[in-house]
C-alpha positions as CSV (number, residue, x, y, z in Angstrom):
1,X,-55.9,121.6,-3.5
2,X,-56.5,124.8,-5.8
3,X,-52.9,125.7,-7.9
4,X,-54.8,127.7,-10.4
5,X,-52.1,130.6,-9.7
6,X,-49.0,128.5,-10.3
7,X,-47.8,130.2,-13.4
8,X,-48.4,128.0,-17.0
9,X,-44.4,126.9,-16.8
10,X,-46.3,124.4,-14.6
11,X,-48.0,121.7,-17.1
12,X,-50.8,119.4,-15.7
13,X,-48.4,116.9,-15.5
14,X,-45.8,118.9,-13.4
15,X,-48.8,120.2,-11.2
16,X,-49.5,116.7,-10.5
17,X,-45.8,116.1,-9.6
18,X,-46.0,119.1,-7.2
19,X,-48.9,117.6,-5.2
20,X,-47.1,114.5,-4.2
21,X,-44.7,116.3,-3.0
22,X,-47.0,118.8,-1.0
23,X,-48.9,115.4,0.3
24,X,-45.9,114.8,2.4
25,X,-45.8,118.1,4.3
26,X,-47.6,119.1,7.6
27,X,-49.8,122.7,5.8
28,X,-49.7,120.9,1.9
29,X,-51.7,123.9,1.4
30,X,-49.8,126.3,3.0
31,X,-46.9,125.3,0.8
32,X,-48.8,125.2,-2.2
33,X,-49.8,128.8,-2.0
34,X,-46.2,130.2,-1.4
35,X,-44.8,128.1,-4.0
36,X,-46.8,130.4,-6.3
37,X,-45.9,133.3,-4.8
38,X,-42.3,132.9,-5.2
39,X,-42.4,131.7,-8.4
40,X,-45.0,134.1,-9.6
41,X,-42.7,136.3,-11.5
42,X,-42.1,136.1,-15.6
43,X,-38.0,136.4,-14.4
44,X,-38.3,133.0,-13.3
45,X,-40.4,131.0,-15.4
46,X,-37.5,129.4,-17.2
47,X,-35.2,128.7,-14.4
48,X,-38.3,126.8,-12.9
49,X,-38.3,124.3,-16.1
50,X,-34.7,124.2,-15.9
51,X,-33.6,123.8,-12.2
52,X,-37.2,122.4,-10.7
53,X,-37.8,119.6,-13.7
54,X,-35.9,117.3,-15.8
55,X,-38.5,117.7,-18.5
56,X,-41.5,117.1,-16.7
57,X,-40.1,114.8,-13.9
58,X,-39.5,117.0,-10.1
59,X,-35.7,117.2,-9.1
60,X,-34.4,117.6,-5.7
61,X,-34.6,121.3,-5.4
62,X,-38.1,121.9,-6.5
63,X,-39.0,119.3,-2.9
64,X,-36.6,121.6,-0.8
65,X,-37.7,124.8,-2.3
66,X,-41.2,123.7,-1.4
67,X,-40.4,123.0,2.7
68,X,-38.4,125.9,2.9
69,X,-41.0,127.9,1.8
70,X,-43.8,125.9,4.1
71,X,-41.8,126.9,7.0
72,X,-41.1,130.7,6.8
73,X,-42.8,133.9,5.3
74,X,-39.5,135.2,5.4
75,X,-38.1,133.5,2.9
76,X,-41.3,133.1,1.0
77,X,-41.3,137.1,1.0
78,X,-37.5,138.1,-0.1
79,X,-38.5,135.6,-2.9
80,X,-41.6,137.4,-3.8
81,X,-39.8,140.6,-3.7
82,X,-36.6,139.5,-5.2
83,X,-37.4,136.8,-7.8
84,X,-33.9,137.2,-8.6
85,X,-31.9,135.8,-6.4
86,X,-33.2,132.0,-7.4
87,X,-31.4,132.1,-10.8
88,X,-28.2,131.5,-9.4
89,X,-29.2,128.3,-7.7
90,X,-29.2,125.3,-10.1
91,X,-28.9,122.6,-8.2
92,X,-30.3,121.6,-4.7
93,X,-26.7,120.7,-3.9
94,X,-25.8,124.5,-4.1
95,X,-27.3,124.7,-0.5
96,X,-25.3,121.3,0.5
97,X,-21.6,123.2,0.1
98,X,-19.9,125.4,2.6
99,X,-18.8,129.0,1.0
100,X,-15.6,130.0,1.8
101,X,-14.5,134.0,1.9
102,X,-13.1,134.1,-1.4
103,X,-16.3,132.7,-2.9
104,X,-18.1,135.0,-1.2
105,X,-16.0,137.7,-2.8
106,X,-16.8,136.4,-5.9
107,X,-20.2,136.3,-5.5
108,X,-20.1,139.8,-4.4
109,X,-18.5,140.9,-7.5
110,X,-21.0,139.3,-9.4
111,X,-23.9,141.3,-8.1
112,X,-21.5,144.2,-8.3
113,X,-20.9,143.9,-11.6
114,X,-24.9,143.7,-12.5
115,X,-25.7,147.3,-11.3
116,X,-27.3,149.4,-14.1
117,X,-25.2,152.7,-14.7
118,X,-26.7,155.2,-11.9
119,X,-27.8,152.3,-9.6
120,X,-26.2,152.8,-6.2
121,X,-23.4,151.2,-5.0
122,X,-25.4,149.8,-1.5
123,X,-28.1,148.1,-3.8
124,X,-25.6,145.7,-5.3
125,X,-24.3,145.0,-1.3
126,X,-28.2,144.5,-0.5
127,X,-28.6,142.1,-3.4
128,X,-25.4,140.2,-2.2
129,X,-26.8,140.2,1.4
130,X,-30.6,138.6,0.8
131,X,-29.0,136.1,-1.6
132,X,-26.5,134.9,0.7
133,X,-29.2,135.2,3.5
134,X,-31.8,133.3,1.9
135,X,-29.0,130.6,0.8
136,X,-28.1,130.2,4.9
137,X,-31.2,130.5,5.9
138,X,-31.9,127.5,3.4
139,X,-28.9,125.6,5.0
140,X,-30.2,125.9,7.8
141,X,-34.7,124.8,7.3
142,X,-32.7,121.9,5.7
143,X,-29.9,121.1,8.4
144,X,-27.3,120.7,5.6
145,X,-24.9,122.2,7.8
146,X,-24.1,122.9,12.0
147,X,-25.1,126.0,13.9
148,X,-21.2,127.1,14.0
149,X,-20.4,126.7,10.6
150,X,-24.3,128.7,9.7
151,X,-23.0,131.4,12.5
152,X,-19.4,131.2,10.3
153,X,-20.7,131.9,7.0
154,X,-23.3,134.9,8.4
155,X,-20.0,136.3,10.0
156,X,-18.2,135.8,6.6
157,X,-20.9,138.1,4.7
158,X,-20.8,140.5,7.1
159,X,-17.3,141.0,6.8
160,X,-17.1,141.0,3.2
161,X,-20.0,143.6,2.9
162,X,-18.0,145.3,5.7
163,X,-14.9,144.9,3.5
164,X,-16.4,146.5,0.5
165,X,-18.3,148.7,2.1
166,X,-15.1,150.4,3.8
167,X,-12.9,150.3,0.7
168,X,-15.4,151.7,-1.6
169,X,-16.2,154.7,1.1
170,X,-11.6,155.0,1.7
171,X,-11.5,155.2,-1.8
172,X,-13.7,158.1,-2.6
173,X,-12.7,160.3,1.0
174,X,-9.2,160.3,-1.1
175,X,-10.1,161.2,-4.3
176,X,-12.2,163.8,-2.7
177,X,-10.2,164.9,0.5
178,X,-6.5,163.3,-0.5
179,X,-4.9,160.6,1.4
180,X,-4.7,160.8,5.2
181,X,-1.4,161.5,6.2
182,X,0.6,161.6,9.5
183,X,2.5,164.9,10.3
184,X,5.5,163.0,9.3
185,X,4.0,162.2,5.8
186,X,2.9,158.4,6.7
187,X,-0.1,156.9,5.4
188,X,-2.8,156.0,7.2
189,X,-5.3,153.5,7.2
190,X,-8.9,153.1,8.8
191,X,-9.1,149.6,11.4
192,X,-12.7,148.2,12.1
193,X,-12.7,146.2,14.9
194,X,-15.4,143.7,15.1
195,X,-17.4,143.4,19.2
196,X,-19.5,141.0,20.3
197,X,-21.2,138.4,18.4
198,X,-19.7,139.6,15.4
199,X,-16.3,139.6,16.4
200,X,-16.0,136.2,17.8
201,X,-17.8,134.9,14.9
202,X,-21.4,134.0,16.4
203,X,-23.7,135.8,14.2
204,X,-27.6,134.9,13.7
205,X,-30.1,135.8,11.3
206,X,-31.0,138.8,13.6
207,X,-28.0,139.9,14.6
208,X,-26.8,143.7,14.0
209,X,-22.8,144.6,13.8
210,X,-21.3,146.1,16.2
């Protein structure tokens, strides 16, 4: 099998690591070539000698990474465009743990908080989405976790982008309009009600909100 385009992070020795593993899987080369394309990126190069390999030895993730990617160009593709979003992953038990709403908050804040001045506002709520996609979506290849706690944490990010989204857009109609009030001077607040799948927490991969 031709790895030529792994990038040099991957030693001989690490190359021939990465073939056992392919061995075991139905396309070996199928896997082999989106391996390289996810990890093709300079942005990553470290994170693969620190996360894939204990020195030159495989751990855990690099074998999950490599099914995942076997099994959808989806995921293979937001890697490729969004080299990124592996850095935060440094163990293959990251995809073994249920993420609770206030984590997801925090994680939220976190790609929030990396925007460069005069980025948009949505871009750090797109990063946020693709990670936490591609970490469900992970969960999911892998069967780390049931179908109603997958459609559970999908529902979660939505309402957190949802969240965000609305008090972000509250915020600047008052600064720019002043706050809503009744005629009798009471505040008002905006209510999103969540239909459908969303609202009684069923959400897929392809789901839209309504």
């Amino acid at each position: 099998m031709d790895l030529s385009t792994l990038p040099s992070v991957f030693t001989e020795k690490r190359k021939r690591a990465l073939l056992e593993i392919l061995e075991a899987f139905v396309d070996p080369r199928l896997a082999g070539v989106r391996i390289g394309r996810a990890l093709s990126d300079p942005k990553v190069h470290d994170w693969v000698g620190e996360a894939l390999f204990d020195g030159e030895e495989p751990l855990p993730l690099l074998r999950s990474l490599c099914a995942v990617l076997e099994r959808s160009e989806f995921l293979t593709s937001i890697l490729e465009r969004n080299p990124e979003l592996l850095l935060s992953f440094r163990s293959d038990d990251d995809f073994s743990r249920s993420t609770s709403p206030d984590i997801f908050r925090e994680e939220l804040h976190q790609h929030l908080n990396q925007l460069e001045p005069g980025d948009p506002f949505q871009k750090g709520l797109a990063r946020f989405k693709l990670h936490e996609i591609f970490r469900i979506a992970v969960r999911d290849i892998m069967n780390r976790a049931t179908i109603e706690i997958l459609a559970g944490e999908l529902s979660d990010v939505a309402d957190i982008i949802l969240e965000a989204a609305y008090e972000k857009g509250f915020a600047e109609t008052i600064k720019a309009l002043g706050a809503p009030l009744s005629e009798e001077g009471t505040f008002h607040q905006m209510a999103i009600l969540s239909m459908g799948k969303h609202g009684s927490r069923e959400l897929n991969f392809s789901s839209d909100l309504d």
